[in-house]
N, C-alpha and C positions, 0 to 999 in steps of 0.2 A: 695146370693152367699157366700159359708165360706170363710175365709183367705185361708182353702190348695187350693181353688179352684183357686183363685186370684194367687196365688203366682206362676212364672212359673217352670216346668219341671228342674229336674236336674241330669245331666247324671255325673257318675264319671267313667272312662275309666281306669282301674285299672291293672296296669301292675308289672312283675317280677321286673326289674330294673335292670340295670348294671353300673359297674364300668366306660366304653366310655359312653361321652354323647350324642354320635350322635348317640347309639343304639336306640333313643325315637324318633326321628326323623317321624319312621313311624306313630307312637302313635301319634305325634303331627299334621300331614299330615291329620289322622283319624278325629282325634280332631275339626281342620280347616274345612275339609270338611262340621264333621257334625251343628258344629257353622253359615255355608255360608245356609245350608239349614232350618235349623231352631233356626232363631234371637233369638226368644223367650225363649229359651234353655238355663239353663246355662250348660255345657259342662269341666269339668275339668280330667287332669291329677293326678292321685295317683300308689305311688308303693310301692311295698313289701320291698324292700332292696335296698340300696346303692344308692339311687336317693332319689330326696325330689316334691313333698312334699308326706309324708308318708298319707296311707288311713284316720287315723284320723284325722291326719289336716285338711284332702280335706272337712271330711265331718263336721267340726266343723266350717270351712267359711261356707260353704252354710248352714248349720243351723244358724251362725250369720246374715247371710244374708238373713232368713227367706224362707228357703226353708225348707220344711217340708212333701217331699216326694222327693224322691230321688232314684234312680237305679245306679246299679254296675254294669258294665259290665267287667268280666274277659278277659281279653286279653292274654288267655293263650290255647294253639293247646291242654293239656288234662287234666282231672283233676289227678294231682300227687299231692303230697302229702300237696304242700302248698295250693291249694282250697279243698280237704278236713280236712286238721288238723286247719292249719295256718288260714286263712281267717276267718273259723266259729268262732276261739278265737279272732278274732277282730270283727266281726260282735257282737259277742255277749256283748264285750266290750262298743264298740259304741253303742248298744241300750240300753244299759244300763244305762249308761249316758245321752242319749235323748231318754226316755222313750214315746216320744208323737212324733214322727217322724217317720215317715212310710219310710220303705229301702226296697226294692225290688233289688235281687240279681239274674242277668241273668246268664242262662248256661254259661260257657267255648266255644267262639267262636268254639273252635273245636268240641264241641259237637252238633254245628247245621249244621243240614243239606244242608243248602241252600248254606252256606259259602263251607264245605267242596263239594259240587256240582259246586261253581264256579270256585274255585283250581285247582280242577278234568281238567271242563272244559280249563280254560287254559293253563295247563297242555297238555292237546291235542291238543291245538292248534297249540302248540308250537313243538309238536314231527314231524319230517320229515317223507315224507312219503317214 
């Protein structure tokens, strides 16, 4: 078996950021959840501006920590202009500097379907009739 294979999973849930700290709140909610179902996970918080800790941080712990695949998940409803300008100039930074570290970068929650179907969904649930 290789090290990447040994080494567990590591989610980076990668958010806008704001100035309130209770705006993360739900990001951290996410976070917890997806930590309660899978132990073996590491699971961290990164954000674009005004909150810490910033993306490269996130991913220079769990590279110190020997994780050596790694996924992004955008926690942003579209791609505007910071996952297409912004983000790709720090992806490309970041691989730069961990040349041997494989990053896999998920769509923009709002670009999946299943999410935008369950919105949908509650959404009508929630309409009177």
């Amino acid at each position: 078996m290789s090290d990447a294979a040994k080494t567990p999973s590591a989610l980076v849930l990668f958010a806008h950021g704001a100035r309130d700290p209770e705006w993360a709140e739900p990001f951290r909610r996410i976070q917890a959840a997806i930590r309660a179902r899978r132990s073996d996970a590491a699971v961290e918080l990164a954000f674009l501006e005004f909150m810490q800790p910033p993306l490269p941080e996130t991913i220079a712990k769990l590279v110190g920590s020997g994780h050596r695949r790694i996924t992004i998940a955008p926690l942003f409803m579209a791609q505007g202009g910071h996952l297409r300008h912004d983000l790709p100039k720090l992806l490309d930074s970041i691989r730069a500097q961990n040349a041997t570290i494989e990053i896999t970068l998920l769509p923009a929650v709002g670009d999946v379907e299943t999410i935008l179907n369950a919105i949908a969904d509650w959404l009508l649930s929630e309409l009177p009739d």
